[in-house]
C-alpha positions in Angstrom: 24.4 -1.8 -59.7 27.2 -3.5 -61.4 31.2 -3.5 -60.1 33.3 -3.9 -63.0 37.5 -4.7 -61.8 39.9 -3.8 -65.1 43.6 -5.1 -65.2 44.5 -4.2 -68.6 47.6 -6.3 -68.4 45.1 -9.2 -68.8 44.0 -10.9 -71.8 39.7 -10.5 -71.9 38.2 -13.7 -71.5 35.0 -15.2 -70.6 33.1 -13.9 -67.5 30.5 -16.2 -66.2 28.7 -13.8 -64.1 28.2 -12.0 -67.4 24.9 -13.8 -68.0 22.2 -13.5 -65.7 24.8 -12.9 -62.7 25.8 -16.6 -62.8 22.8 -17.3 -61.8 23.5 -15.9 -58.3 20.5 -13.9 -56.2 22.9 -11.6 -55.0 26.8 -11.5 -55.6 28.6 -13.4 -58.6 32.4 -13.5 -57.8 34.5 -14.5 -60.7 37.1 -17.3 -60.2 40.4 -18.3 -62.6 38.1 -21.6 -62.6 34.2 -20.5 -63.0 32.6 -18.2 -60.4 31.2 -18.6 -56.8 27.9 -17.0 -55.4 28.0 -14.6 -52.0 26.2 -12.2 -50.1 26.0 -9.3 -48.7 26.9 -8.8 -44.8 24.7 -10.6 -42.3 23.1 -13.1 -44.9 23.5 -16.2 -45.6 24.3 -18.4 -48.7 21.5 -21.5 -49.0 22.3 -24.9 -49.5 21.9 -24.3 -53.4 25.0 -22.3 -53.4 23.2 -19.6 -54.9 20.6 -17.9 -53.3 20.6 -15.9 -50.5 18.3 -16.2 -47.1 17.5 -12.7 -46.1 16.4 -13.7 -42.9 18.8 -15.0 -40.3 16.9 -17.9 -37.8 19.0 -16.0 -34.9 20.0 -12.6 -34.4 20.3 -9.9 -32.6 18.1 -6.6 -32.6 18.6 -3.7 -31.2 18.4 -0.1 -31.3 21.1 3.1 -31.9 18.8 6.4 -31.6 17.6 7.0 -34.8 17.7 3.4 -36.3 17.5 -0.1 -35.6 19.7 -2.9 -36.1 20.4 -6.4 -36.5 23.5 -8.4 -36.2 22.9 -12.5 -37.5 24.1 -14.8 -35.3 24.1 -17.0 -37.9 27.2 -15.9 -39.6 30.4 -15.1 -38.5 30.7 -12.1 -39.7 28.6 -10.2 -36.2 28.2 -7.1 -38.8 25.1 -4.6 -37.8 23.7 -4.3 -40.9 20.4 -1.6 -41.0 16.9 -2.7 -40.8 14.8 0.2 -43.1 12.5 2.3 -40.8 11.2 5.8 -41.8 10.7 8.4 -39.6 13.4 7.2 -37.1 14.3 9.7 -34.5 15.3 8.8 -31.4 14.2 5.3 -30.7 14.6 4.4 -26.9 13.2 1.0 -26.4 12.1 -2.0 -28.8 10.8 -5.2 -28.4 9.8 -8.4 -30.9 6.8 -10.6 -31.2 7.7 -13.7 -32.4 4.5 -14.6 -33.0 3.3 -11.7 -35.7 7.2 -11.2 -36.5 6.3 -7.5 -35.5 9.0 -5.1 -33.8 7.5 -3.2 -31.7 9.5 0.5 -30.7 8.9 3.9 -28.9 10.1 7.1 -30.4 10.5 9.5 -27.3 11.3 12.6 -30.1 7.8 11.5 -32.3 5.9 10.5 -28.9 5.0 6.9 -30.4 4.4 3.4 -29.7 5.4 2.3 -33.2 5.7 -1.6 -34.9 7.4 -2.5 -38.6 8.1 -5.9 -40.1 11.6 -6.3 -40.8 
């Protein structure tokens, strides 16, 4: 997916995030002087500048019925952002082994003792 902003009042120059996304794993923002890598809510940027970590160290799990969610404590930005699960329905309780880096859930619609890897 690409997000193209047009001002036609301005000359066309060179974008840097042209090529290969500026070599940014996620977002390439373009700046009057170069460009700047970011990403999405609830990651983190790496020390590189350019790659994104997917998984915060701390966070926050929890559930909301028919999905479950995670809020990075890593960030400031405390945005829930989704953690895929199919055949959510109405998730009651949840809990996380830090060992396997399994969430474990109950589904009381489905009648299941569920885990996922998020």
């Amino acid at each position: 997916m690409d997000i193209q902003a047009v001002d036609r009042a301005q000359p066309l120059g060179f974008n840097k995030c042209g090529s290969r996304n500026g070599g940014c794993s996620h977002l390439c923002l373009p700046r009057p002087s170069g460009f700047s890598c970011a990403c999405p809510t609830g990651i983190q940027l790496k020390r590189d500048g350019k790659t994104c970590d997917p998984s915060p160290e701390t966070y926050l799990l929890f559930s909301s019925r028919g999905s479950i969610r995670r809020i990075s404590l890593d960030t400031s930005d405390h945005t829930d952002v989704h953690i895929p699960v199919p055949e959510l329905n109405n998730v009651i309780s949840l809990d996380y082994d830090s060992v396997d880096g399994k969430v474990y859930y109950t589904d009381v619609f489905l009648d299941v003792i569920r885990y996922e890897h998020p």
